[in-house]
C-alpha positions in Angstrom: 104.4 73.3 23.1 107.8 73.7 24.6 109.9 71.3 22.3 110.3 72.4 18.6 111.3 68.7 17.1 113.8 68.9 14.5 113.8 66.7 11.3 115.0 63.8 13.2 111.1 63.4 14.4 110.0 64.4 10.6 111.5 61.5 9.6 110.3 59.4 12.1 106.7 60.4 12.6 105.1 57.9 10.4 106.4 54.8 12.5 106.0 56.2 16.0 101.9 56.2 17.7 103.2 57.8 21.1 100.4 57.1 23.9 98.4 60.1 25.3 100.9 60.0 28.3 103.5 60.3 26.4 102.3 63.4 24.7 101.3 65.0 28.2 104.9 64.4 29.3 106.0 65.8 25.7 103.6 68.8 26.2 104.9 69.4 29.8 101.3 69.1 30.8 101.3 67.9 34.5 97.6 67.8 35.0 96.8 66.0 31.5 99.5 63.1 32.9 98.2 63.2 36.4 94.6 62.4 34.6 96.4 59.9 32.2 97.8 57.7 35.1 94.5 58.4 37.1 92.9 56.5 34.6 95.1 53.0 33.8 97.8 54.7 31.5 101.6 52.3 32.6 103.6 54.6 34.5 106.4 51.9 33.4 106.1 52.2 29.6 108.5 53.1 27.4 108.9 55.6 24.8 110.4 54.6 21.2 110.8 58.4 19.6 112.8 61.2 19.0 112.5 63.7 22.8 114.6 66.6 23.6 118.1 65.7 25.2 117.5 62.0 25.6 119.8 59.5 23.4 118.5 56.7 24.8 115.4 54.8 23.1 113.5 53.3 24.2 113.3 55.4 27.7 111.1 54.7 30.3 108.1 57.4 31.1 110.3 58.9 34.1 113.3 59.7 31.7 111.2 61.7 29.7 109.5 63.0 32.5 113.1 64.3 33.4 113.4 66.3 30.0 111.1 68.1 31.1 112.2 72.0 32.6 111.6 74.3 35.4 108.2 73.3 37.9 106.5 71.1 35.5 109.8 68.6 35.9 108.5 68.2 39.1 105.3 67.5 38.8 105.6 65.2 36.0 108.3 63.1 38.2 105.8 62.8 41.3 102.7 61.6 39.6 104.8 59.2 38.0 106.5 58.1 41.0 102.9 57.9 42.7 102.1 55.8 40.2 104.5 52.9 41.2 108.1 53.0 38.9 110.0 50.2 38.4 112.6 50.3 41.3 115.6 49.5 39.4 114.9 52.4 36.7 114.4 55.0 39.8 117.3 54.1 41.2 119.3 54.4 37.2 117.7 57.2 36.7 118.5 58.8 40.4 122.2 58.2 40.0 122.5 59.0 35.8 120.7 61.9 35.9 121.5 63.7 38.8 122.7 67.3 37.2 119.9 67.1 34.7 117.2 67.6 38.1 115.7 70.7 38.6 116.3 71.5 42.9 112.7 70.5 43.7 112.7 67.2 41.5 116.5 66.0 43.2 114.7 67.0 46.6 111.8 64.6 45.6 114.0 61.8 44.5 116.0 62.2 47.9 113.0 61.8 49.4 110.8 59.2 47.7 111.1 55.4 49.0 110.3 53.3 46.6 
């Protein structure tokens, strides 16, 4: 696991029942998501807990996605994408979070039509 969660999560952990997508995107785990949203999980759901460097909650899938580091960032963002996101959050997302994109991921938002 990548993220060590501090005691904000601690404190939190009895109230939040993350999806198994969630915890792939958590775990940076691009092949356990791809399966995930293979299989019917909501590419547009939202995430109610505690995540590394995100404020916001809830955040959609594709924020998280973006807290994600190095080549698994990536990945995570195009199976989601693949998946069908909302428009309006790619496009909030694309704009916000800009300097927070790995090279490849701002290259695959650049190119992705949605």
């Amino acid at each position: 696991m990548h993220w060590n969660p501090a005691a904000e999560w601690f404190s939190r952990a009895n109230t939040i029942s993350p999806s198994l997508l969630t915890a792939a995107i958590l775990l940076q785990w691009p092949e356990g998501t791809e399966l995930c949203l293979r299989f019917g999980a909501d590419a547009n759901a939202e995430y109610h807990g505690p995540c590394p460097g995100v404020t916001e909650s809830p955040c959609p899938m594709l924020r998280l996605a973006l807290a994600a580091r190095s080549q698994p960032q990536c990945l995570l963002c195009r199976y989601l994408l693949d998946r069908g996101i909302d428009r309006k959050v790619f496009q909030r997302l694309r704009k916000r979070l800009q300097n927070e994109m790995e090279l490849d991921t701002q290259e695959l938002f650049a190119r992705w039509v949605p």
